[in-house]
N, C-alpha and C positions, 0 to 999 in steps of 0.2 A: 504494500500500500504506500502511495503515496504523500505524503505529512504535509502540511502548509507549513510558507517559511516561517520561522521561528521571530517574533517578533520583540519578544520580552525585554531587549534592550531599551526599546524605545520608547521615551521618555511619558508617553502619555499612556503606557500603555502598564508602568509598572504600579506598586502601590505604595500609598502614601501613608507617610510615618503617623502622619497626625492624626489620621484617622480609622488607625485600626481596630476601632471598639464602636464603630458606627450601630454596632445590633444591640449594644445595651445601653445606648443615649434615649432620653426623653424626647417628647416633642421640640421642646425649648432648646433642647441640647442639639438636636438634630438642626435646627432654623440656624444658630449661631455658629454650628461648626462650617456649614455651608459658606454661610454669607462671610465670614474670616477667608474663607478660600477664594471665595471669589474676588478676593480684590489681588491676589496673583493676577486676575486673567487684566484688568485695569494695567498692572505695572508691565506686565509683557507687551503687551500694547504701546505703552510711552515709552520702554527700550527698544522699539521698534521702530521709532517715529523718523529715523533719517535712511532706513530701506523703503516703508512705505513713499515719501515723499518719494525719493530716487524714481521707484516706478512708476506715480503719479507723474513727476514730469518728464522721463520716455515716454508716455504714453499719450501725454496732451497734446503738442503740434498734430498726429495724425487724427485724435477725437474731434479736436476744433477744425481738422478737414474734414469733417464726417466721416470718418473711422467708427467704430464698434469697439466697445468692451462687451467681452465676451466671458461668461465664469464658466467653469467645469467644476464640477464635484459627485459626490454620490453620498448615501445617506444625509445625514444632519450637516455634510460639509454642502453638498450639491441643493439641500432646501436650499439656507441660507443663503445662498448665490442666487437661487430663481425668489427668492422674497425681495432683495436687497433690488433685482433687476424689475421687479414687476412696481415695485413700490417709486420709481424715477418715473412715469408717466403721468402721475396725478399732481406728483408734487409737484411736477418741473418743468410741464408739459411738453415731455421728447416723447420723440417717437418711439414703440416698444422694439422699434430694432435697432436701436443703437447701443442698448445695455440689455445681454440676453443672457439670461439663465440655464444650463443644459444640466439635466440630471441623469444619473445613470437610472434608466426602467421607464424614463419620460416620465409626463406629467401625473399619471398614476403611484407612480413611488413618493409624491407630494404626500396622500395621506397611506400608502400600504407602504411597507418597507420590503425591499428589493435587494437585499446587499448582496446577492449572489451576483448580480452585472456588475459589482464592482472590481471585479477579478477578470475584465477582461479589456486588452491592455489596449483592444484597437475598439471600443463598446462607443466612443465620441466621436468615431471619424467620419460615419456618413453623414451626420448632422453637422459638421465640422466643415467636410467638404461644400455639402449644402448655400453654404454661409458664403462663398469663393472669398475667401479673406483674403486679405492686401495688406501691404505693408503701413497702410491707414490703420488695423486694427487691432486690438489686442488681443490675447487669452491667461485668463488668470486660470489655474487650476487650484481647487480647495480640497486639502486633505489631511486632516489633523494629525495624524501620524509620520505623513510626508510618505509613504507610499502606498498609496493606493493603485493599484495598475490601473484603474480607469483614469485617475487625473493626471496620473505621469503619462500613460500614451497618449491622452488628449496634449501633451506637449508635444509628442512626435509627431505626432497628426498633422498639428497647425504648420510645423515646419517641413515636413515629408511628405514625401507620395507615398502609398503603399510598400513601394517598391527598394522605399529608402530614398528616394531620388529629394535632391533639396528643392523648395518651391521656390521662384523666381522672387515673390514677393512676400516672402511670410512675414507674418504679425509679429509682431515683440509678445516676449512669454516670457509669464512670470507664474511662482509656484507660493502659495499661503499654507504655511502648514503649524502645528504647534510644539514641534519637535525638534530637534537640533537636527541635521542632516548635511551631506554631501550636499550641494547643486546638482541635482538631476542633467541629463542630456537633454539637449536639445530649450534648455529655460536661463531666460537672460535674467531674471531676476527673482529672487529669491528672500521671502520676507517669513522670518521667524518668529512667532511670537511664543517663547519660552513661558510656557502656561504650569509644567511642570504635572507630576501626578493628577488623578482626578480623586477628589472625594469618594467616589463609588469606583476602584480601581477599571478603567479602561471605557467609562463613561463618556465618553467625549463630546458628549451633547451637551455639559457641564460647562467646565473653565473655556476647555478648547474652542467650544462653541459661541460662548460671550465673547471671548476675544476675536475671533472669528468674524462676530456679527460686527463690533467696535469697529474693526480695520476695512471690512467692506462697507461701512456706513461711511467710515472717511474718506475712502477711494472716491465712489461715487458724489459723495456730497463736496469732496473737494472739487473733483469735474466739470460739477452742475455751476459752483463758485465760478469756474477760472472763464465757465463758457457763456458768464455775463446772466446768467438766469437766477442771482441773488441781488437784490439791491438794497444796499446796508448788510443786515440779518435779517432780511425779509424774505417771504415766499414771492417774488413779484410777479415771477412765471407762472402762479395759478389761475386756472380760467373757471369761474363761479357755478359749477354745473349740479352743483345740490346743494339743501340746506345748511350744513357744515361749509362748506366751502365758499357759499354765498358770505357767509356770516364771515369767515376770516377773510376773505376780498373786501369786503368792508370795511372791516377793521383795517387793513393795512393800508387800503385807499385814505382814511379819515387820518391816521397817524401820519402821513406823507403831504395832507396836501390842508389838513385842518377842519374840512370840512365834515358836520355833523353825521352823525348815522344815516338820517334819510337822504339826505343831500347825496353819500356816498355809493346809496346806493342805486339811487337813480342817475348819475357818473356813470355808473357800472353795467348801467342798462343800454346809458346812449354808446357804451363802446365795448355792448355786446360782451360783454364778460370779461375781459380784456386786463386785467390790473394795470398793467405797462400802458395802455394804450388810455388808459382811463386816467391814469398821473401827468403823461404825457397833457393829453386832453387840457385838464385843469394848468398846468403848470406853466404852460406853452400859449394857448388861449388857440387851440386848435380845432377839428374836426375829427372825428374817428377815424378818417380813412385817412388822413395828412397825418395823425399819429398813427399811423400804421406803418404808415409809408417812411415815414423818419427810423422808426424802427427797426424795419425791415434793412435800410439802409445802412445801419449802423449794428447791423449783426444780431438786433432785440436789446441791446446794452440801454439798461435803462440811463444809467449814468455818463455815458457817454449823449444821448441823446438833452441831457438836464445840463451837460455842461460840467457834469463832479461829480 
């Protein structure tokens, strides 16, 4: 018979000192040992903070050409990639193809778990191929132990043909994992977040996974920043298309330009839902479509259009 590789060295995967009495703790005891742990996953994250940036900006000149970030993962590494990619369209109002979530078993292993396709090391390549990536875009692969053979071959993927053959234009690649590790083949970047043991020894939907979710919140929301779709700390790029979001388009219309709650939101009527276009509007002493058009021209940058 054949044995799977031996993983036990690797760091997420051993057990931790602190908590080897987890079956005779209280409730209480159980809540506090947790949350003490989890603030590991917080510091791996800020010892990380000068690799994450690094591939935040490899990655930006090709995004702001309209490039694609692209995540790869499998179990609770490949959710958190399709949550982090699906959750940029509301907020930000991009397109859902420009940050795209792949999981090993597709969108079904969202709520079933699937981890047997994570053992196989070519499982992201027709989806992959699908994509015809360019050297506009990226692939992050997420994998808390740092090898998973679905998000390491989704690295050979992006840069290979089946065949081994190099692609012409491949994407920049990077690998997120919470493990110490070699740089895999074929990955230009490599962001470690030293999360260390898990509470429930090989948990990794735990520390691995907070930290995890922190560094993919920042990639992306760093992006969203550089690609003019924040103005201040504000959502500007939201467009009011339900009760909640009607309500915060208002709110940050009325904080930006002074004007009252009804005032802001009949602004928000005449430009169509528009936040940017609706500040514009008021600030400019314009029309909807003249603030469109300003905007349009200046790449949506609110700030640039306001002058600061």
């Amino acid at each position: 018979m054949i044995h799977p590789p031996d993983r036990s060295h690797i760091s997420t995967e051993k057990r931790n000192p602190r908590t080897q009495d987890l079956h005779t703790l209280s409730v209480a005891e159980c809540v506090e040992t947790i949350t003490r742990e989890d603030r590991h996953a917080f510091e791996a994250v800020r010892r990380a903070d000068a690799r994450i940036a690094a591939f935040i900006e490899a990655i930006e000149p090709g995004f702001l050409a309209g490039g694609r970030l692209v995540y790869v993962g499998a179990g609770t590494s490949g959710r958190l990639g399709v949550l982090d990619a699906s959750e940029a369209p509301p907020t930000f109002q991009i397109s859902p193809d420009r940050i795209i979530g792949i999981i090993a078993g597709g969108d079904s292993a969202l709520r079933k778990s699937s981890e047997s396709k994570e053992d196989n090391p070519d499982g992201a390549r027709v989806e992959l191929e699908a994509l015809k990536l360019t050297s506009k875009d990226a692939v992050l692969a997420i994998a808390a132990g740092g090898t998973t053979p679905y998000a390491i071959g989704a690295l050979k993927a992006a840069k290979c043909a089946e065949d081994g053959t190099p692609h012409h234009e491949a994407p920049i690649t990077g690998l997120l994992c919470c493990s110490t590790i070699e740089k895999p083949p074929h990955c230009d970047h490599l962001i470690m977040l030293k999360t260390g043991p898990e509470v429930l020894t090989g948990s990794t939907r735990m520390k691995a996974g907070t930290a995890t979710k922190l560094a993919l919140n920042t990639i992306s929301t760093t992006l969203m920043i550089r690609s003019g779709r924040v103005y201040q700390n504000l959502m500007v790029d939201l467009r009011a298309t339900n009760d909640k979001l009607r309500d915060r388009a208002a709110r940050i219309v009325a904080t930006l330009t002074g004007l009252s709650r009804e005032d802001s939101f009949h602004l928000l009527d005449r430009a169509r839902g528009g936040v940017k276009a609706a500040i514009v509007m008021h600030k400019l002493g314009v029309e909807v479509d003249e603030a469109e058009r300003r905007l349009s021209e200046n790449e949506g940058r609110l700030g640039v259009v306001l002058g600061g």
